[in-house]
ROTI-829675 format. One record per residue (C-alpha): residue in three letters; x negated, y negated, z negated. Coordinates in Angstrom, 2 decimals, always signed. Layout:
BEGIN
+------+---------+---------+---------+
! resn !       x !       y !       z !
+------+---------+---------+---------+
!  ALA !       X !       Y !       Z !
...
+------+---------+---------+---------+
This chain:
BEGIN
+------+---------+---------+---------+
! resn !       x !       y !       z !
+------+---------+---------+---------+
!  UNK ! -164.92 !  +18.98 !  -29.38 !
!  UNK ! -163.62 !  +17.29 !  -32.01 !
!  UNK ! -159.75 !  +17.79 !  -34.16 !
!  UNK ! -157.62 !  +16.37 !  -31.85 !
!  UNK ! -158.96 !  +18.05 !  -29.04 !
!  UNK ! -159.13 !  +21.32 !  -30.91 !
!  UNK ! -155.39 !  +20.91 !  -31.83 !
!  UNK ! -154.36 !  +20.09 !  -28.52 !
!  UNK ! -156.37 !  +23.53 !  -26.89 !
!  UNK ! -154.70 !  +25.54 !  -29.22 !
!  UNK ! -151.01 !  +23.67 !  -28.58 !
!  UNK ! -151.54 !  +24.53 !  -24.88 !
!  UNK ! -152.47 !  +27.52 !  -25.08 !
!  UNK ! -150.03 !  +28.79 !  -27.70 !
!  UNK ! -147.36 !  +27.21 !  -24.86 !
!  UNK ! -149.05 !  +29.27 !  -21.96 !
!  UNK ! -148.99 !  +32.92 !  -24.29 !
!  UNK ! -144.96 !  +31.78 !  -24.72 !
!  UNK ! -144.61 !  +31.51 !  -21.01 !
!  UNK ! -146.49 !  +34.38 !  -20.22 !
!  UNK ! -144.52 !  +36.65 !  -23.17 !
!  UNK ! -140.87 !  +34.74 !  -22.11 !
!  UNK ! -141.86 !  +36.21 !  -17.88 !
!  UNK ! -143.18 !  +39.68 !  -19.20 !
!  UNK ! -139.40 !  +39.79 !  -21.43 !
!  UNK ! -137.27 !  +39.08 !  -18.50 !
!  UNK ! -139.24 !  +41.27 !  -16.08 !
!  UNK ! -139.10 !  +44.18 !  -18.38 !
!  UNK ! -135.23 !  +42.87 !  -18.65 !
!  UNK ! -134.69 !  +43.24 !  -15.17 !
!  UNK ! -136.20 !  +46.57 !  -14.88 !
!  UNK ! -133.97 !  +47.64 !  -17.69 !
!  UNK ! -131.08 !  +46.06 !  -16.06 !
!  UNK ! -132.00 !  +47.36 !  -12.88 !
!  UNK ! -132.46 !  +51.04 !  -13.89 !
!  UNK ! -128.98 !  +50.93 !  -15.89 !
!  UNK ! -127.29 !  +49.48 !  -12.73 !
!  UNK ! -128.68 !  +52.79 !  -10.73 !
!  UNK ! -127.91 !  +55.30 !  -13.28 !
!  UNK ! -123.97 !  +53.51 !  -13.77 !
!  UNK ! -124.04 !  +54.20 !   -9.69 !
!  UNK ! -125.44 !  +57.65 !  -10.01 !
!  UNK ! -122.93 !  +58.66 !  -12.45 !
!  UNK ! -120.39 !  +57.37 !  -10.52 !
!  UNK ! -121.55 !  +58.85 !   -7.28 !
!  UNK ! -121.59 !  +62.12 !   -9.35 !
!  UNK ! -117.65 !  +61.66 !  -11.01 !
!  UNK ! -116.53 !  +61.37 !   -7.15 !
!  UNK ! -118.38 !  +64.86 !   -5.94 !
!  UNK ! -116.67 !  +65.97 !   -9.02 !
!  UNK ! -113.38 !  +64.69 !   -7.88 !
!  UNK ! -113.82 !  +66.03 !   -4.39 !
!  UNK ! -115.14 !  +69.41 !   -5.56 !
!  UNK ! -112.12 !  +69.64 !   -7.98 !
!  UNK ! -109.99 !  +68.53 !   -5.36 !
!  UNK ! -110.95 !  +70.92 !   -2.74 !
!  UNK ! -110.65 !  +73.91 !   -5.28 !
!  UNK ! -107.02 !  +72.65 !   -5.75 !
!  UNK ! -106.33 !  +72.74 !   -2.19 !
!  UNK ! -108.32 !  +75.72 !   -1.94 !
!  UNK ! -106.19 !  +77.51 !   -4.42 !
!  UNK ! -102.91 !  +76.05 !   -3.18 !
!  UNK ! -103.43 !  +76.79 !   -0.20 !
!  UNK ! -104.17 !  +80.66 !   -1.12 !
!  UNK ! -100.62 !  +80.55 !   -2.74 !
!  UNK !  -98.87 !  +78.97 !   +0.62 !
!  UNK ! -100.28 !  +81.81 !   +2.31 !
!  UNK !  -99.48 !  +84.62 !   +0.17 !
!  UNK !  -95.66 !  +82.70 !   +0.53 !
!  UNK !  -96.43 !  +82.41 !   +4.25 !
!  UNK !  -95.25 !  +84.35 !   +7.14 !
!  UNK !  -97.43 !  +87.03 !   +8.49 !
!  UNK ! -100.82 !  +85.17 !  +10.29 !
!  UNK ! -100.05 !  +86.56 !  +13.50 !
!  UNK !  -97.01 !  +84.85 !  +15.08 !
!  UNK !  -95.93 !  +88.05 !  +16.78 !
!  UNK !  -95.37 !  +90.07 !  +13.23 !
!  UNK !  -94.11 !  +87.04 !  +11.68 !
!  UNK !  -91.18 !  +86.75 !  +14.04 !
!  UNK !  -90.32 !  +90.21 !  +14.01 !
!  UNK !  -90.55 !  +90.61 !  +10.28 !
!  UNK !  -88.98 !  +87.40 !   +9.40 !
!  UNK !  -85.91 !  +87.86 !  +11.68 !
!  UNK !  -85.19 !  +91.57 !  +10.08 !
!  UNK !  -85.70 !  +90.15 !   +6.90 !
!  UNK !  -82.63 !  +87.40 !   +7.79 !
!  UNK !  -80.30 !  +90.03 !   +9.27 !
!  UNK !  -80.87 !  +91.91 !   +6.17 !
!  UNK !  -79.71 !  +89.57 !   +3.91 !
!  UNK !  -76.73 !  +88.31 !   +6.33 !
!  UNK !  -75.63 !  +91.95 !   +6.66 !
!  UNK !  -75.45 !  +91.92 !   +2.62 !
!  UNK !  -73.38 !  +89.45 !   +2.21 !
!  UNK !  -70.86 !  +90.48 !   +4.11 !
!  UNK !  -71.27 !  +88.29 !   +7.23 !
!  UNK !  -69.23 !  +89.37 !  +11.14 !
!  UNK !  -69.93 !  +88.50 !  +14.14 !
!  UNK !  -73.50 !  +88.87 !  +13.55 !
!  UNK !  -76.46 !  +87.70 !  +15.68 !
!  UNK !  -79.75 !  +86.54 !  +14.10 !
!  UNK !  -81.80 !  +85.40 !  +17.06 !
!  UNK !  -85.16 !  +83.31 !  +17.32 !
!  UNK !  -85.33 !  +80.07 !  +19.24 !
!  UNK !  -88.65 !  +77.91 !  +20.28 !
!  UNK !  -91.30 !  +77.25 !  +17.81 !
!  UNK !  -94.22 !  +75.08 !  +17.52 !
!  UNK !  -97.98 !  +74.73 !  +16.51 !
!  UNK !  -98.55 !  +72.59 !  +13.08 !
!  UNK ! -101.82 !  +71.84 !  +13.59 !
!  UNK ! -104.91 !  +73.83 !  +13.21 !
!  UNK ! -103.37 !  +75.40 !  +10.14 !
!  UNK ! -100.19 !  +76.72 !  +10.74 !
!  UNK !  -97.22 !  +77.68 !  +13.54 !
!  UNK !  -93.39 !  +76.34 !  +12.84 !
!  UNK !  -91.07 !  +79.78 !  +13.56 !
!  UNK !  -87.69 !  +78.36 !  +13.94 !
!  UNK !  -84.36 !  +81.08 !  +13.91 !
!  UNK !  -80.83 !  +80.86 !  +14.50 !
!  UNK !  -77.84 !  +82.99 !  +12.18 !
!  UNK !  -74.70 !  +82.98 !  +13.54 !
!  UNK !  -71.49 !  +85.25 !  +12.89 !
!  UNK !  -68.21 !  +84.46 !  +10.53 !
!  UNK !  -67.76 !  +84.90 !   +6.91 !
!  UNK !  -65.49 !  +83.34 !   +3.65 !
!  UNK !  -67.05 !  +80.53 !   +1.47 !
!  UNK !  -68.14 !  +83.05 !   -0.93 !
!  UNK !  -70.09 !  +85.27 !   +1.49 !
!  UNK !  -71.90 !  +81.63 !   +2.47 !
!  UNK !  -73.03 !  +81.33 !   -0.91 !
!  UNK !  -74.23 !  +84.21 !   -1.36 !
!  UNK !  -76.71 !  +83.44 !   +1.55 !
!  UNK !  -77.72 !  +80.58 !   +0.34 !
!  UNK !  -78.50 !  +81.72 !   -2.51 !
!  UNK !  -80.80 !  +84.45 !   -1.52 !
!  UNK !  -82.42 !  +81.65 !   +0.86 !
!  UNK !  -83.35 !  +79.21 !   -1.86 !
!  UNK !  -84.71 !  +81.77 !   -3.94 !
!  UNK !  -87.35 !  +83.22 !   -2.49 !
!  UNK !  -90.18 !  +81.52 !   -2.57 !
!  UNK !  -90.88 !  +81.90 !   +1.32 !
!  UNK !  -92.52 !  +78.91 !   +2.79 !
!  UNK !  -88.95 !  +78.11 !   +4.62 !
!  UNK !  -86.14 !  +76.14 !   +4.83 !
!  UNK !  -82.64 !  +74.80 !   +6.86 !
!  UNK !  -83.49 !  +72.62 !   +9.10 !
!  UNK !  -79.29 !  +72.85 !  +10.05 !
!  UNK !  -76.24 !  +74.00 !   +8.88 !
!  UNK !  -72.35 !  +74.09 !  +10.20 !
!  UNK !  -69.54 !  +75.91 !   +8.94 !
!  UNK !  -66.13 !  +75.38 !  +10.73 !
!  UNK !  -62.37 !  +77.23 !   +9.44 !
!  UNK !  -61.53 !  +79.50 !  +11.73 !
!  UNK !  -57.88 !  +79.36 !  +12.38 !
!  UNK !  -54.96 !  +81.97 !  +10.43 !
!  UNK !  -57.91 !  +83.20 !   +8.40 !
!  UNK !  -60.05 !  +82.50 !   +5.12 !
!  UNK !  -63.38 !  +82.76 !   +7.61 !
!  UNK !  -65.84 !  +80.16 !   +8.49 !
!  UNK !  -67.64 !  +79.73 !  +12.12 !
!  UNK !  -71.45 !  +80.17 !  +10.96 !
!  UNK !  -74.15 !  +78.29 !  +12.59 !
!  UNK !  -77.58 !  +78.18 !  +10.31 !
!  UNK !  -80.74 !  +77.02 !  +11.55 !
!  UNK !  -83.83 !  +78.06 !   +9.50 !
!  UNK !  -87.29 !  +76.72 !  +10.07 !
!  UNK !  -90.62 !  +79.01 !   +8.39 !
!  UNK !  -93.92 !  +78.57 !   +8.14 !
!  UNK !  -96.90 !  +80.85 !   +9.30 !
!  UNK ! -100.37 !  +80.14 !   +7.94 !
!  UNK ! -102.95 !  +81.24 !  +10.40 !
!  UNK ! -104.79 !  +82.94 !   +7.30 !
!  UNK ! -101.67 !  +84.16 !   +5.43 !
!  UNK ! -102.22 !  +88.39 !   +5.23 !
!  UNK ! -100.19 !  +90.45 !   +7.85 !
!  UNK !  -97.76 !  +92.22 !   +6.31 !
!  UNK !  -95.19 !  +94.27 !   +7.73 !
!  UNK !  -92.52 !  +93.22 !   +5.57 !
!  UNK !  -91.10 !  +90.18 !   +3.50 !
!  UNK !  -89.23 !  +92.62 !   +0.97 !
!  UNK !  -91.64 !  +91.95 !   -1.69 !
!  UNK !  -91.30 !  +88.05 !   -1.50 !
!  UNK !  -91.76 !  +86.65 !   -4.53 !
!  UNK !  -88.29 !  +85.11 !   -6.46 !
!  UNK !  -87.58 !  +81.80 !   -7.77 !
!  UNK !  -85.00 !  +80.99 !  -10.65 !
!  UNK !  -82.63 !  +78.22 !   -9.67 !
!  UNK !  -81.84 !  +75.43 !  -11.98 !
!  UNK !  -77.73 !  +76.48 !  -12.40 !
!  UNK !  -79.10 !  +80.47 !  -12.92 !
!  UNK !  -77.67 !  +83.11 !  -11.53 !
!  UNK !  -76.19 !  +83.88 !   -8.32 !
!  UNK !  -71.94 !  +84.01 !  -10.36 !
!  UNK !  -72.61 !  +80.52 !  -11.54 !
!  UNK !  -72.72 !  +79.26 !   -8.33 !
!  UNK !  -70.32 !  +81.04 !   -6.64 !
!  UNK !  -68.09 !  +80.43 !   -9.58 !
!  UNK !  -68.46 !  +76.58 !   -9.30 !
!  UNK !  -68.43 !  +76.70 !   -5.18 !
!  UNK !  -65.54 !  +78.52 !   -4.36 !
!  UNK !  -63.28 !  +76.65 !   -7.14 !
!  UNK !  -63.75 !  +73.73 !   -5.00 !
!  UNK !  -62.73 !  +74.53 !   -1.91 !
!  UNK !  -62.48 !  +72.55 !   +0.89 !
!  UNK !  -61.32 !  +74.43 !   +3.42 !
!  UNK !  -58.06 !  +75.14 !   +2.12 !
!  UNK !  -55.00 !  +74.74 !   -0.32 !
!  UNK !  -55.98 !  +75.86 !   -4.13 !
!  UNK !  -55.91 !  +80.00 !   -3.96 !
!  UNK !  -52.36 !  +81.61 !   -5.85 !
!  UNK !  -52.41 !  +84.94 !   -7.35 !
!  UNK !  -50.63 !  +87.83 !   -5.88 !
!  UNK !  -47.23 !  +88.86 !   -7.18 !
!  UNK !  -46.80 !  +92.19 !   -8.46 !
!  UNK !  -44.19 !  +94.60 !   -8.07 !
!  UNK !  -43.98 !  +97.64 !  -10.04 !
!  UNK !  -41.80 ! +101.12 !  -10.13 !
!  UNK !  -40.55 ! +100.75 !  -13.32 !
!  UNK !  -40.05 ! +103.82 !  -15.33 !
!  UNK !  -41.24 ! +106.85 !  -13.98 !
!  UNK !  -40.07 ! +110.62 !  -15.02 !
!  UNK !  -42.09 ! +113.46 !  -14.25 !
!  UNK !  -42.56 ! +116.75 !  -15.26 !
!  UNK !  -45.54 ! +119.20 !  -16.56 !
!  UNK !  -47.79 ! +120.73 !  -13.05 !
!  UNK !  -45.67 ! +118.75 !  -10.59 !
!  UNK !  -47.15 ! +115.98 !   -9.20 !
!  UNK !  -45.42 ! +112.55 !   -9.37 !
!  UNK !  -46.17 ! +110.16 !   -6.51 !
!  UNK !  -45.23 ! +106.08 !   -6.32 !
!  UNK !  -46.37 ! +103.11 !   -4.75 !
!  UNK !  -47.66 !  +99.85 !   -6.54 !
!  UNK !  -46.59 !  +97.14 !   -4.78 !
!  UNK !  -47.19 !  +93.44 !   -4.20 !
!  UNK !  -46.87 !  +90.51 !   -1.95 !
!  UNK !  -49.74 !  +87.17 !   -1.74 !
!  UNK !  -48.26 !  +84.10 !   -1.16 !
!  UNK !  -51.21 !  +83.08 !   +0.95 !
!  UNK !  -50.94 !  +84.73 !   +4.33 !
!  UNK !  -54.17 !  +85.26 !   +4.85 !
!  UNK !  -55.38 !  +87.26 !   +1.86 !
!  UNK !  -56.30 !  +90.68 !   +1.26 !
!  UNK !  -55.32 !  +92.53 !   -1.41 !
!  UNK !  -56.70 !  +95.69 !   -3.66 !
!  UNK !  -55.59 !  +97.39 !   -6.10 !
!  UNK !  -56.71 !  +98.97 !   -9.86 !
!  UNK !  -56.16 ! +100.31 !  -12.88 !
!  UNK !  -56.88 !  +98.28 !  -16.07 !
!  UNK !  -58.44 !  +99.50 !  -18.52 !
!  UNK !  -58.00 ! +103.31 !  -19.64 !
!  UNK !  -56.59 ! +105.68 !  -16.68 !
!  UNK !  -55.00 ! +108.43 !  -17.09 !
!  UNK !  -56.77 ! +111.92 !  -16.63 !
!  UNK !  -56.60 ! +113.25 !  -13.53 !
!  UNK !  -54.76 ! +110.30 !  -11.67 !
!  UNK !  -55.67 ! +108.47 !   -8.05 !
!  UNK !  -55.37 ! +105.18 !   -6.96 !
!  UNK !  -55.65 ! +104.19 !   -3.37 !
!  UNK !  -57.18 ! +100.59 !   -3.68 !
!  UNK !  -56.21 !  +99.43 !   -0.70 !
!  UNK !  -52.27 ! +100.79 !   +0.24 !
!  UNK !  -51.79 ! +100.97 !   -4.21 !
!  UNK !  -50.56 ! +104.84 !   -3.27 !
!  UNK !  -50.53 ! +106.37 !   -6.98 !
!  UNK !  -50.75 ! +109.58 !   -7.67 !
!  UNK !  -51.15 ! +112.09 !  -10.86 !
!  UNK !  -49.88 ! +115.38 !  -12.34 !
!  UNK !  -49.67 ! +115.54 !  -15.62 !
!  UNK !  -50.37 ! +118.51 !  -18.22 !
!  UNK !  -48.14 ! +117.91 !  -21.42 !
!  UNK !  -45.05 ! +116.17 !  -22.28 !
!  UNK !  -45.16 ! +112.63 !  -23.69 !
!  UNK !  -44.50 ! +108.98 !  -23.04 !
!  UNK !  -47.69 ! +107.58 !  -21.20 !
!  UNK !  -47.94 ! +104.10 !  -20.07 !
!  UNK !  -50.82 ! +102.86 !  -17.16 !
!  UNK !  -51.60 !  +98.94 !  -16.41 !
!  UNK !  -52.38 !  +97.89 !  -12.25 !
!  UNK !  -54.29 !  +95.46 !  -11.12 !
!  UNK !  -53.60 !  +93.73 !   -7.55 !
!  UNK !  -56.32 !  +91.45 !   -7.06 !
!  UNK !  -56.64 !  +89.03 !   -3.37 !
!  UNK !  -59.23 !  +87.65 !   -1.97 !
!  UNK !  -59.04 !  +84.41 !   -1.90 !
!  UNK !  -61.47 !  +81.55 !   -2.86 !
!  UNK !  -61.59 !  +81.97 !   -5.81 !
!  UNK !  -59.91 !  +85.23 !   -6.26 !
!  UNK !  -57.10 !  +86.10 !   -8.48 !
!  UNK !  -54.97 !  +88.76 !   -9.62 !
!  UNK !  -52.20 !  +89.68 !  -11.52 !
!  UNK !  -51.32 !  +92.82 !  -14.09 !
!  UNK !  -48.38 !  +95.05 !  -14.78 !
!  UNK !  -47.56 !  +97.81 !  -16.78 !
!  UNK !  -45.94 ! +101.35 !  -15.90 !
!  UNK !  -43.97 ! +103.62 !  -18.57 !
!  UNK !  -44.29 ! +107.31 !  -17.65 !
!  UNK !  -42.05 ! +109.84 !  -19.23 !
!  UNK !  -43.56 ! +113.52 !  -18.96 !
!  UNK !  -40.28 ! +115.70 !  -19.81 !
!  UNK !  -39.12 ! +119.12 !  -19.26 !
!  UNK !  -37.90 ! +120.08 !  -15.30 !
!  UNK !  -34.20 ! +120.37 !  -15.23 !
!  UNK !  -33.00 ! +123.86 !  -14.69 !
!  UNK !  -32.46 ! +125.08 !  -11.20 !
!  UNK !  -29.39 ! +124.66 !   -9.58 !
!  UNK !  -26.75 ! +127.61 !   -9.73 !
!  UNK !  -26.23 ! +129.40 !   -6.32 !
!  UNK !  -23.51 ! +128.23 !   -4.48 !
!  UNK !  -20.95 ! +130.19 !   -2.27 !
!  UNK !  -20.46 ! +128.82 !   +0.52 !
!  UNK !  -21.73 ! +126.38 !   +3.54 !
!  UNK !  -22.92 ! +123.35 !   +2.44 !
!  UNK !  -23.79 ! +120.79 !   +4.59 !
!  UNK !  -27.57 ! +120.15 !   +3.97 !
!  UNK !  -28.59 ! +123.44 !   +4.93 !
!  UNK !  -27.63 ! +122.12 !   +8.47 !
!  UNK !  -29.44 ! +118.81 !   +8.09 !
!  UNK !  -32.91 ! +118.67 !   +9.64 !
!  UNK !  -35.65 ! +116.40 !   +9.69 !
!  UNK !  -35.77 ! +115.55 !  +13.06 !
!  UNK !  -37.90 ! +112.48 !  +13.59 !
!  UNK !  -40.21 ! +109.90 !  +11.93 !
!  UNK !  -40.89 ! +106.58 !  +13.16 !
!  UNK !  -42.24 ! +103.22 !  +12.56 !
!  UNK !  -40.59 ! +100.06 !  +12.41 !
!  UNK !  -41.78 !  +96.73 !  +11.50 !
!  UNK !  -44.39 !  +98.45 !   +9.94 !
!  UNK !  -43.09 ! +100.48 !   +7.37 !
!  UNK !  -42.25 ! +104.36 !   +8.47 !
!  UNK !  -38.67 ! +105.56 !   +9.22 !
!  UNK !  -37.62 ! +109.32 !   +8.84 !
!  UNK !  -34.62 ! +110.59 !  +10.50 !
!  UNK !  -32.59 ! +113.26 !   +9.25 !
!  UNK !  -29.74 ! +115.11 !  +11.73 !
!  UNK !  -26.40 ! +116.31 !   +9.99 !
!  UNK !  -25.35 ! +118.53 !  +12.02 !
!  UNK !  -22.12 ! +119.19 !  +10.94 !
!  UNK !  -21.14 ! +116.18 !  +11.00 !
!  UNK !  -22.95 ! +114.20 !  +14.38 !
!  UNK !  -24.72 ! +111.88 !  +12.35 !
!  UNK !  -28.19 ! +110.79 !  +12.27 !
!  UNK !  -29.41 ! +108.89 !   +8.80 !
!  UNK !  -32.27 ! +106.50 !   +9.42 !
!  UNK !  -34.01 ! +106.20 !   +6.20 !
!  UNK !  -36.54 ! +104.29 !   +4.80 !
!  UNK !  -39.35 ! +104.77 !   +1.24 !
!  UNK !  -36.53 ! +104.24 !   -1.64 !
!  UNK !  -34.17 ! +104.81 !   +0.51 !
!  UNK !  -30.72 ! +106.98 !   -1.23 !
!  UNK !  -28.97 ! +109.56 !   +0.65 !
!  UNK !  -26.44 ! +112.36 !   -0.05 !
!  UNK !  -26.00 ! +115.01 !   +2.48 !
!  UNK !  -23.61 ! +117.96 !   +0.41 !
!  UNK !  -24.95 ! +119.05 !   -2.54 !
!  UNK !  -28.39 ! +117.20 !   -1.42 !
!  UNK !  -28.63 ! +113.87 !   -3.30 !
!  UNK !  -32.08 ! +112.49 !   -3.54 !
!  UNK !  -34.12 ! +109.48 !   -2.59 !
!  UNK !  -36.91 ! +108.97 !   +0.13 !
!  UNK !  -40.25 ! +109.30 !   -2.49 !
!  UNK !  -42.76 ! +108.96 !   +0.61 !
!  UNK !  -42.69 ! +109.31 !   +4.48 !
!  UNK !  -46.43 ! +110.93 !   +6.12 !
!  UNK !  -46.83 ! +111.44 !   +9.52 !
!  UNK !  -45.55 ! +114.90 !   +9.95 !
!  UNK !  -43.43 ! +115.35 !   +6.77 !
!  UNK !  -41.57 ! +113.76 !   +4.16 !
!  UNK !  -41.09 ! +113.93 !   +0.49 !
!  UNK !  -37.66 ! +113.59 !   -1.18 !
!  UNK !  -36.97 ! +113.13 !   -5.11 !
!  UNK !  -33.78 ! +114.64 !   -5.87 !
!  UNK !  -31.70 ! +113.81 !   -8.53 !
!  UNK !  -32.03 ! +116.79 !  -10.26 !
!  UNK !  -35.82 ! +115.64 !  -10.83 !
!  UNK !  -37.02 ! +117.95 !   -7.82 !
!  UNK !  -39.62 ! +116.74 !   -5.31 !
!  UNK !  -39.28 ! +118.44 !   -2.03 !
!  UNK !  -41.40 ! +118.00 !   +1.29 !
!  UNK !  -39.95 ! +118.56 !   +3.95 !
!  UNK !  -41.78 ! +118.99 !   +7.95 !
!  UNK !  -40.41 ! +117.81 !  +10.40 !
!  UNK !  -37.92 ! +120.29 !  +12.38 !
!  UNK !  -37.15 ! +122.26 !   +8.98 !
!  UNK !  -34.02 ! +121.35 !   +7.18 !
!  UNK !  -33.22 ! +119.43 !   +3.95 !
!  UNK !  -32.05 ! +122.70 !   +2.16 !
!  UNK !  -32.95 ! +126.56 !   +2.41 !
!  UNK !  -29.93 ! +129.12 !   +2.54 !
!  UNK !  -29.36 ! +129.57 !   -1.43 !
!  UNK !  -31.22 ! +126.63 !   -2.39 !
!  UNK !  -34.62 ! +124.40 !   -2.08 !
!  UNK !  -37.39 ! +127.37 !   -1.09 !
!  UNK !  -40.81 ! +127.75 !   -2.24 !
!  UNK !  -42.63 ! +126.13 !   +0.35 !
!  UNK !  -40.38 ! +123.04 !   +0.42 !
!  UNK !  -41.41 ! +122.33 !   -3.72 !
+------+---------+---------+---------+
């Protein structure tokens, strides 16, 4: 073999070991490539059971919470407990009328059973809230599927009709009673905020006015005897109820009827004392209005001199009380004379030396402020005035 030949041999074959290293390269290439390709899906394969496992311990765990907010698992408890737990809270709030009754439910798949109740009764705008309130937070798997509230005619009440839908998880626990549901706090707070901002926009009605208040004026009254009055007021609205209070500082010893604003005390030393009322309605929102009282604790005026003589009130007697209009009527007989006074509370008589005013009528008796400063009560059938004066059991 001679150069050339030689040179050419070891061209070729220099050309076939390329070849042959260029195929080994991109074989061992494709392996690589291949294997990265399969571990790439592996991984990913392995990210998505990750996802799914995470995924199903999130429902798992949510779906532990549903069912400790859930109904009782067996449908029969969870109606029974659920529609206590609703008359409960309607019964709270003040509702009338009252009838909390379940209606047709339904299946919700494998998972869960739809109870669905009705409320019904009467109540104001405020009582409504107040419902609602303790409704939306709880954190009960429920909810209103319907609501209607209609004015009811010559009153501040509302026709109630409330529809409530809740939920029973087939593996929710079966307990005997919602009472510890666990409580939610509402974006607006507490349960004043929203009846504050409710009821100040009522729709139902013309804008709420206060109460006028009417008070006794001065009063005088004297140490151990006890001095009685009325507070008195009138609402504007028709409708509205009114109470009565004492604001701030009472004074020892002293009663206030809320409702009829009957006051009553007996002081213990001389003095000038002074007591505020309250009259408050209850309308949407509510309001009230203050007054003040001056009381002036002095010494009882001495007792009348005996008299010689008839006098006329010793032949007067109580012989009737009656009701007119409302407001009670006492009727006192002179005998001596054929004439029958009709009187009513505040009322001023004179009857001889008897000259007094009509302090308070009861049902069997009646007491009389005379205007010597005495109170007397006097039954009925007993006259104004004891032979030689006003006797003990008539002070």
């Amino acid at each position: 073999m001679n150069q050339r030949e030689r040179i050419l041999a070891a061209i070729v074959g220099c050309m076939l070991l390329t070849m042959f290293s260029l195929f080994v390269v991109g074989r061992i290439r494709d392996l690589f490539d291949s294997r990265h390709d399969r571990i790439s899906q592996l991984e990913s394969d392995l990210n998505q059971q990750r996802q799914t496992l995470n995924r199903g311990k999130l429902a798992s765990k949510t779906l532990q919470e549903y069912a400790s907010q859930s109904l009782p698992g067996d449908r029969t408890l969870a109606r029974s407990v659920y529609q206590e737990w609703l008359l409960e809270r309607a019964v709270k709030c003040g509702f009338s009328e009252l009838n909390v009754s379940p209606l047709p439910g339904k299946p919700n798949g494998d998972l869960c059973y739809q109870h669905t109740f009705l409320v019904s009764g009467r109540g104001d705008l405020k009582e409504l809230t107040q419902f609602l309130y303790g409704l939306h937070s709880t954190t009960l798997l429920h909810r209103i599927n319907r609501l209607t509230a209609k004015p009811i005619t010559g009153t501040n009440d509302l026709d109630l009709s409330i529809t409530m839908d809740a939920l029973s998880l087939n593996s929710a626990p079966n307990t005997q009673s919602l009472d510890k549901a666990a409580t939610t706090q509402l974006t607006h707070g507490d349960l004043e905020h929203y009846v504050d901002a409710i009821t100040r926009r009522n729709v139902y009605g013309p804008a709420n006015k206060p109460p006028e208040l009417t008070l006794a004026g001065t009063q005088t009254a004297h140490p151990g005897q006890p001095l009685r009055f009325q507070v008195r007021a009138r609402d504007p609205d028709k409708n509205d109820k009114l109470s009565y209070g004492v604001e701030g500082e009472s004074l020892a010893g002293a009663r206030l009827d809320d409702s009829s604003g009957q006051f009553e005390w007996t002081p213990e030393k001389l003095g000038e004392y002074e007591i505020a009322f309250r009259v408050t309605d209850n309308g949407l929102p509510a309001k009230s209005q203050v007054g003040k009282v001056k009381i002036n604790v002095v010494e009882p005026p001495p007792p009348p001199a005996p008299q010689i003589g008839f006098d006329p009130a010793q032949q007067s007697v109580l012989t009737g009380i009656t009701e007119i209009g409302g407001k009670r009527q006492v009727w006192i007989t002179v005998r001596t004379e054929g004439r029958v006074l009709k009187l009513f509370e505040g009322d001023e008589f004179a009857v001889g030396t008897m000259k007094g005013t009509i302090q308070r009528i009861d049902s069997a008796q009646a007491e009389i402020k005379t205007d010597a400063g005495q109170v007397l009560t006097v039954a009925l059938g007993k006259s104004l005035l004891a032979p030689g004066g006003p006797s003990a059991a008539n002070l």
